[in-house]
N, C-alpha and C positions, 0 to 999 in steps of 0.2 A: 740186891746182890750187885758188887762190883766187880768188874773187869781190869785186872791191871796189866799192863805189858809191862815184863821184867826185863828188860835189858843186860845181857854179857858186852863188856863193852870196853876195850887193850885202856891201857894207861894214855897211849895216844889219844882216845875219843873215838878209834874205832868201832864202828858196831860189828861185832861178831855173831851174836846170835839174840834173837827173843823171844820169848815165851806169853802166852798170858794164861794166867792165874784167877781163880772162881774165886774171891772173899764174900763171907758170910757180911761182915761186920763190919763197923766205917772204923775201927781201931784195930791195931793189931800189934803185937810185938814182934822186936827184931827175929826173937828167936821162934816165935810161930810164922813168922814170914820166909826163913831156910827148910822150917822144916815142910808147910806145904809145898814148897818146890821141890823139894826134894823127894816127898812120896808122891809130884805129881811127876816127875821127870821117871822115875824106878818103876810108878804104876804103867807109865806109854813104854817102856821098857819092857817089861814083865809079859805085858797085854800082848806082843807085837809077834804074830807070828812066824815070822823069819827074824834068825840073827841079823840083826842091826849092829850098826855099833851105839854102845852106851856114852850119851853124851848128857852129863852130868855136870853138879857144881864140883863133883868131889867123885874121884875114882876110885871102885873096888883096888885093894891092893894086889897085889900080884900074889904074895902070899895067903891071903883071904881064897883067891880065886883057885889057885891050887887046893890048897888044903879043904874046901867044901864046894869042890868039883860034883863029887859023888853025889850028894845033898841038894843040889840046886840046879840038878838037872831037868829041863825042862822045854818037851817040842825040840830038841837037840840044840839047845842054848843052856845059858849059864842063869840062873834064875838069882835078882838080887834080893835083898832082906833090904829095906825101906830106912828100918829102925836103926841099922847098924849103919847105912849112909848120914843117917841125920845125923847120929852123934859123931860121925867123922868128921860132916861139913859145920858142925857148932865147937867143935875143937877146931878145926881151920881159921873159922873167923875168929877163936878168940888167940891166938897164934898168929893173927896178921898174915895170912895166906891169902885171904882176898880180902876186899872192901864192900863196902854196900854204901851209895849214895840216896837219899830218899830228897828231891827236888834241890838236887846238885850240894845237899851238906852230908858229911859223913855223918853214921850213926857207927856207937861203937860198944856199945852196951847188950847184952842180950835180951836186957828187959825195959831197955826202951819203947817205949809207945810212939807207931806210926798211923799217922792221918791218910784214911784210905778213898779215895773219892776219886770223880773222873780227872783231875789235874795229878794225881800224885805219879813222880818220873821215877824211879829204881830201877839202880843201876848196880850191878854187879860187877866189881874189875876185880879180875883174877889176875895176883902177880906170878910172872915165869921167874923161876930159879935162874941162878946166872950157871952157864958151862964151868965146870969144875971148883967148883964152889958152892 
């Protein structure tokens, strides 16, 4: 079993946040690489019993959150659905809404194969919208 540290990390080179990650496997695809993060980010989410804030690759909508208020209540928090973030954040990356760098080269495919071992660097750069635009 490997340990990866996932890196959130500005266009600048900032590091903003990191996480690490349990892989089974020494290979893995792009798109099982979003999606373990992302039920593992929903599951500390979910688990945590005070509202926290949710900090994610990919946020509930605001419509989502209204509209299954009722549903996902939970400990007096908003309870997320895992499955319904993954396929937000796997339409995100293929939409160019962020990036994923695996040992500083972009991958851009979903079913790209990543080399998972104690060297491998993943990085995450989430692009900001520009104001009024």
């Amino acid at each position: 079993m490997q340990i990866l540290t996932l890196r959130d990390e500005s266009i600048g080179g900032d590091l903003l946040h990191t996480i690490e990650l349990r892989v089974e496997n020494e290979m893995m695809t792009v798109r099982e690489l979003i999606s373990a993060r992302v039920h593992l980010e929903v599951d500390k989410y979910n688990a945590a019993v005070e509202n926290t804030s949710l900090r994610t690759l990919v946020q509930p909508t605001e419509a989502e959150a209204q509209l299954n208020a009722h549903s996902y209540q939970k400990r007096g928090k908003k309870f997320v659905d895992a499955e319904k973030q993954v396929f937000v954040a796997l339409d995100a990356f293929q939409k160019n809404r962020f990036f994923i760098l695996v040992n500083d080269q972009q991958v851009s495919d979903l079913e790209e194969n990543i080399l998972v071992d104690e060297v491998a660097k993943i990085s995450f750069l989430r692009l900001m919208p520009l104001v009024g635009g």
